[in-house]
C-alpha positions as CSV (number, residue, x, y, z in Angstrom):
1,X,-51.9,53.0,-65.7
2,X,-53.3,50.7,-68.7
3,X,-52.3,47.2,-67.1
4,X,-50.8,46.4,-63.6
5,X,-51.2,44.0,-60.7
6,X,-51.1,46.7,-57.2
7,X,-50.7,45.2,-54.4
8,X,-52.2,47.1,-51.2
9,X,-50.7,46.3,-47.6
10,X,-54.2,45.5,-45.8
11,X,-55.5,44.6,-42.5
12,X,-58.2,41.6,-42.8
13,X,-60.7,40.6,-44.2
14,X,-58.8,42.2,-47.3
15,X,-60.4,43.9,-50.5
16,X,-61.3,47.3,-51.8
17,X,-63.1,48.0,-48.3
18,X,-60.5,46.7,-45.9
19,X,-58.2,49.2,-44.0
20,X,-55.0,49.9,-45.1
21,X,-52.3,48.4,-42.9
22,X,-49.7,50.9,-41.5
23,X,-46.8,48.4,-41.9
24,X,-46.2,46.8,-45.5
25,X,-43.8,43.9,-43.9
26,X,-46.0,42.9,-40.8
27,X,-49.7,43.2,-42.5
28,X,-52.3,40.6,-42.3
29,X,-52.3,40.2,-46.1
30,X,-52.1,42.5,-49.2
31,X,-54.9,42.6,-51.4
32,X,-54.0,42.4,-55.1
33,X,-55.8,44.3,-57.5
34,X,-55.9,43.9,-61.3
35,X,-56.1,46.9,-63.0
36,X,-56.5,46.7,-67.3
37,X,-57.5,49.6,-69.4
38,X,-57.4,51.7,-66.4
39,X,-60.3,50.1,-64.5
40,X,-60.7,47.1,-61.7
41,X,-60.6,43.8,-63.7
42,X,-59.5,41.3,-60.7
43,X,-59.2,41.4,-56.8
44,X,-57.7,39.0,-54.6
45,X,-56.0,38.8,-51.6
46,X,-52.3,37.5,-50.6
47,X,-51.5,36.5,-47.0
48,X,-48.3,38.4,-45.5
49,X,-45.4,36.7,-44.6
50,X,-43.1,36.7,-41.3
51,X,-40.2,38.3,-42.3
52,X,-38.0,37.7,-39.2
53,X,-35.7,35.3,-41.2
54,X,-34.6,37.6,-44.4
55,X,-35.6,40.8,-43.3
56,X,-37.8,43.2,-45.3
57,X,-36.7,41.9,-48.2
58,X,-39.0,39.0,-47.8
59,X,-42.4,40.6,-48.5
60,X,-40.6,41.8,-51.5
61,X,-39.7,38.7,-53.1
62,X,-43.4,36.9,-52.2
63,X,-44.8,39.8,-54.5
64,X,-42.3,40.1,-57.3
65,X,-43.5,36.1,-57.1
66,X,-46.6,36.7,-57.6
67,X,-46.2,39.2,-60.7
68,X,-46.8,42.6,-58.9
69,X,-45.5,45.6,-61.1
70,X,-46.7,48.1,-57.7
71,X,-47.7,49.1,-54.5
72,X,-49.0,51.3,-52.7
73,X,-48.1,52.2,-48.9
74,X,-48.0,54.3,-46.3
75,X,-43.9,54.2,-45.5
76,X,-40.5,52.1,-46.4
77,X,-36.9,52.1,-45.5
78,X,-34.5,52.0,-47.9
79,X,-33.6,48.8,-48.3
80,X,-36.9,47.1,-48.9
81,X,-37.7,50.6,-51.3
82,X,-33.9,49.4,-53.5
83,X,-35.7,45.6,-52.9
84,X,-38.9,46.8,-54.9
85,X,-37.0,49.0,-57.6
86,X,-34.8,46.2,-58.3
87,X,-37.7,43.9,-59.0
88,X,-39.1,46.6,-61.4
89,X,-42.1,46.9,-58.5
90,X,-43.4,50.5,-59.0
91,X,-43.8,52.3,-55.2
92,X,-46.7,54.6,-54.4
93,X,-47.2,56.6,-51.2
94,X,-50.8,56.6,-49.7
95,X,-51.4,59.3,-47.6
96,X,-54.9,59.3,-45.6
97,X,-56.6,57.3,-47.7
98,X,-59.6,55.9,-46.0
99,X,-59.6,52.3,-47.3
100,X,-57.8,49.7,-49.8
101,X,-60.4,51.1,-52.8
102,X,-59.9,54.8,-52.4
103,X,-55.8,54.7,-51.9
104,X,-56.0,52.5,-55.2
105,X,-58.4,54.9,-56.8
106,X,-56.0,57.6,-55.8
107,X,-53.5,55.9,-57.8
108,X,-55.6,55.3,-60.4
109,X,-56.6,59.4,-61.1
110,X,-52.5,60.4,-61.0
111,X,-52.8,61.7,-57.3
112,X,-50.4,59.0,-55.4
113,X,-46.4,60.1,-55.0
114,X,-44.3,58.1,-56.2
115,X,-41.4,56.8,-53.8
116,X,-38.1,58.1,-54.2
117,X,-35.1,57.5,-52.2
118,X,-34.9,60.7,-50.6
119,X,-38.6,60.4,-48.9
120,X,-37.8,57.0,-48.1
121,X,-38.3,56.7,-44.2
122,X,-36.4,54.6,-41.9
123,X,-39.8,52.5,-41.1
124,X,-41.5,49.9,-43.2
């Protein structure tokens, strides 16, 4: 991964040493990182949205907004999963990561799954 803008599902404060939140659509904010020539070049942080009015597709369209080409979570239904896909937003599982920095990194060395329809779960 040369050049991307990951966005990370986190609980506060945010960054590379914040948790990872369970829930994509209900987090506290996503921190977004920058990633050029394979390494960390930027990292910020996004405050989630309430996505009662518009469903899960709402987190979707604040990122796509923003310019992110992927994320990385822990679980997604199927629509929000067709949401990202759509908007040419790359999807990665984290499993057990321990915070934001080492599911990124985890993405970063080839060892994140991607998301594909058939492991899509019916949470998000």
């Amino acid at each position: 991964m040369s050049s991307a803008l990951i966005a990370i599902p986190s609980d506060l404060p945010g960054g590379l040493e914040a948790q990872v939140s369970a829930h994509f659509g209900q987090c506290d904010l996503f921190t977004l990182v920058r990633v050029e020539n394979g390494a960390v070049a930027d990292v910020t942080t996004l405050h989630g949205v309430d996505h009662a009015e518009g469903g899960c597709m709402v987190p979707v369209r604040l990122l796509a907004d923003h310019g992110v080409t992927a994320m990385i979570a822990t679980g997604m239904g199927m629509r929000p999963l067709m949401g990202f896909q759509s908007a040419n937003i790359a999807v990665y599982r984290h499993v057990g990561a321990e915070n934001v920095g080492s599911a990124l990194q985890a993405l970063l060395d080839g060892n994140a799954e991607a998301f594909a329809p058939a492991s899509a779960c019916n949470g998000h």
